[in-house]
C-alpha positions as CSV (number, residue, x, y, z in Angstrom):
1,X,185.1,57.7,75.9
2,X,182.2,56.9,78.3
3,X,179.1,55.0,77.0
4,X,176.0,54.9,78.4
5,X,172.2,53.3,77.8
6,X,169.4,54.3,77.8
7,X,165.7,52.6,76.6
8,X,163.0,53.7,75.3
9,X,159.9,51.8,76.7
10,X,158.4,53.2,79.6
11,X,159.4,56.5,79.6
12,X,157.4,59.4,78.1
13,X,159.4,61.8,75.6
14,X,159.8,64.2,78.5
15,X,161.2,62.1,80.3
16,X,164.0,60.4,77.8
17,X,164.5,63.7,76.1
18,X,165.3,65.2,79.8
19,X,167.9,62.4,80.5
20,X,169.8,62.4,77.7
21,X,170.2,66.4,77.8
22,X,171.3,66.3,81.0
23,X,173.8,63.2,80.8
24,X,175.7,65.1,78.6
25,X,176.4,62.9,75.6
26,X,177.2,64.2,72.2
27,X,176.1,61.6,69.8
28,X,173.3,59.0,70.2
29,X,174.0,55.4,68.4
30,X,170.8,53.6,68.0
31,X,171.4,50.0,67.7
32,X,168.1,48.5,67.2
33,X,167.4,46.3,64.2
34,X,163.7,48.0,63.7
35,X,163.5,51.7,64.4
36,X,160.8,52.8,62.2
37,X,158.1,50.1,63.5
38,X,155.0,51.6,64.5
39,X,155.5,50.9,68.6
40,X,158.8,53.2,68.4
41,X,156.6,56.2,68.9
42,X,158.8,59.1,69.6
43,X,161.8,57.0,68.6
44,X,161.5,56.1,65.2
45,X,164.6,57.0,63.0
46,X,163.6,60.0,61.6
47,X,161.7,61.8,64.9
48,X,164.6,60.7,67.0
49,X,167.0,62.5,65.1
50,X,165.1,65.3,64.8
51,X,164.2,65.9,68.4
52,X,168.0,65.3,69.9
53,X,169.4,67.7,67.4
54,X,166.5,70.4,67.7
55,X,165.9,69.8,71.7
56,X,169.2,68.3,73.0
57,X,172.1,69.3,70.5
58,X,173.2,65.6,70.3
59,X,173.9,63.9,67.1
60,X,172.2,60.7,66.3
61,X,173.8,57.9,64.1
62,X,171.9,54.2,63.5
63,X,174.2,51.2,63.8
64,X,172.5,48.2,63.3
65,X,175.3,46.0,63.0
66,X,175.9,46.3,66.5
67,X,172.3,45.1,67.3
68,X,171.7,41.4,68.2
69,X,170.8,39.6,65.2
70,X,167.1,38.6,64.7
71,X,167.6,34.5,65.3
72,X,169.5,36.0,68.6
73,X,166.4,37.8,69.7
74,X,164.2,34.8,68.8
75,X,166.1,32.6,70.9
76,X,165.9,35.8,73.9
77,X,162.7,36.3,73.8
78,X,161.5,32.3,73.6
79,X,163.6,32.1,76.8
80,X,162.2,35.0,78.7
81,X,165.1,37.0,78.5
82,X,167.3,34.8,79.5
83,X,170.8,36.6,77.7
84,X,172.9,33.7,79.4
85,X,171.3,31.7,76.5
């Protein structure tokens, strides 16, 4: 099994939608704690699994229990993104 990432942030929905269909994968496994905020845009839960089936084939799953937890993101982004913290 390969794995790949991929953000979000600073890419248009072109754009993602256009890598991941030509990458590809089979299933998408969104790890984010928060994936129905308002700044997810394109990606919130619903949309995203929406447009890879419809546009890209390509199942989507959410696992959230692989995401850092929230204190671990705290600490991230207090630190400028420092992950060695």
């Amino acid at each position: 099994m390969k794995v790949f990432t991929i953000g979000f942030t600073e890419k248009t929905a072109k754009r993602f939608f256009e890598l991941i269909r030509s990458s590809g994968v089979k299933r998408v496994v969104d790890v984010r704690l928060n994936n129905t905020g308002q700044l997810a845009g394109f990606s919130k839960q619903a949309d995203l699994a929406y447009f890879l089936r419809e546009l890209c084939q390509v199942e989507y799953i959410h696992v959230p229990e692989l995401a850092p937890t929230k204190d671990i993101l705290d600490v991230y982004k207090k630190h400028g993104g420092a992950w060695s913290v």
